[in-house]
C-alpha positions, 0 to 999 in steps of 0.5 A: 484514509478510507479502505477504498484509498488503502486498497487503491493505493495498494493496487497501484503498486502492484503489489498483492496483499501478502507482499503488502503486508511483508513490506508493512510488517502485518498480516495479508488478514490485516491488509484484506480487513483494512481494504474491506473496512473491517479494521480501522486504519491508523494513521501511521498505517495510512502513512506507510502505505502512502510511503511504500506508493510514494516510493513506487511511483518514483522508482517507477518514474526512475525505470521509465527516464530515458538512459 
């Protein structure tokens, strides 16, 4: 994963960097290196960002079902 999906993959969640890096149990420095390419992103980081997007775009699709 590259740090411009990382860094779209958070942006289309909403979340801002410290609330991402609450979710994944790391630092908001952590987040800003891996979005900037100043720290490689693992793959179990790449996997748990796709998750938490994963898991957003579906309650979102929840939110927006007609009652």
């Amino acid at each position: 994963m590259t740090s411009e999906e990382y860094k779209r993959l958070r942006k289309e969640t909403g979340l801002l960097q410290k609330d991402m890096a609450e979710n994944l149990g790391v630092t908001r420095k952590t987040i800003t290196d891996r979005e900037r390419g100043a720290a490689k992103i693992t793959e179990e980081a790449a996997l748990a960002i796709r998750q938490i997007a994963s898991d957003y775009g579906q309650n979102r699709e929840n939110d927006q079902s007609p009652a």
